[in-house]
N, C-alpha and C positions, 0 to 999 in steps of 0.2 A: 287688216293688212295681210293680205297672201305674198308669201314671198319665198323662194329657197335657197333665197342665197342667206350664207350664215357669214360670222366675222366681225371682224369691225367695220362700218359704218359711217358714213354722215347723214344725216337728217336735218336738214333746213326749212321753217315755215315762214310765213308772212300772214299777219290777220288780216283780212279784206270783209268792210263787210257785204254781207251776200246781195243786198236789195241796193244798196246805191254805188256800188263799187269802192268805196271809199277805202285808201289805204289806214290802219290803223295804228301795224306799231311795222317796224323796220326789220328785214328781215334777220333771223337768227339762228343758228346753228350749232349741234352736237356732235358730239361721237358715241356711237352706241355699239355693244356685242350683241349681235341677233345670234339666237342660236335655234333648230328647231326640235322640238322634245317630241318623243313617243306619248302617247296617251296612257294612262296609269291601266293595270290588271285588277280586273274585277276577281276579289277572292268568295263573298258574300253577296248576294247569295251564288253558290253555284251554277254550273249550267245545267238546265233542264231541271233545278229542283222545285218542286211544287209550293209556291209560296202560303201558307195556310193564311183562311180568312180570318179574323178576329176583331171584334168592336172593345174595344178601338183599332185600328191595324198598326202595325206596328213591324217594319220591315229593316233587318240591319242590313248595312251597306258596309263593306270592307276593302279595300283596294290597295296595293303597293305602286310603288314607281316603276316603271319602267329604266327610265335612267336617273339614277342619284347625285350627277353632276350638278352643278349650278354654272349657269351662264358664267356666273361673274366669280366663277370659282382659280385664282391663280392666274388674275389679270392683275 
């Protein structure tokens, strides 16, 4: 789901199925906070550092958030 709008929401589906059209269940409906997040910061490995080969390999990965809100933080 591409989307930019942020907030509260409705989201309603209906199951239909795909090959005979047949309606399945009735439609239903939420409310949802979309919110959209930054992609976290790579701390590990660095930029540009030369990762060494090793058998077995073995490469750490480190990363913070960007933003430490939660959607559903003080709703």
């Amino acid at each position: 789901m591409v989307s930019s709008r942020q907030g509260f929401t409705e989201i309603s589906v209906q199951v239909v199925d795909y090959y005979s059209q047949q309606v399945l269940s009735s439609w239903h409906t939420a409310r949802a906070y979309l919110d959209s997040k930054q992609p976290p910061m790579l701390n590990l490995p660095q930029r540009d550092e030369q990762v060494v080969y090793r058998d077995p390999l073995f490469i750490r990965f480190q990363w913070y958030p960007t933003s430490s809100r939660s959607g559903w933080y003080g709703v």
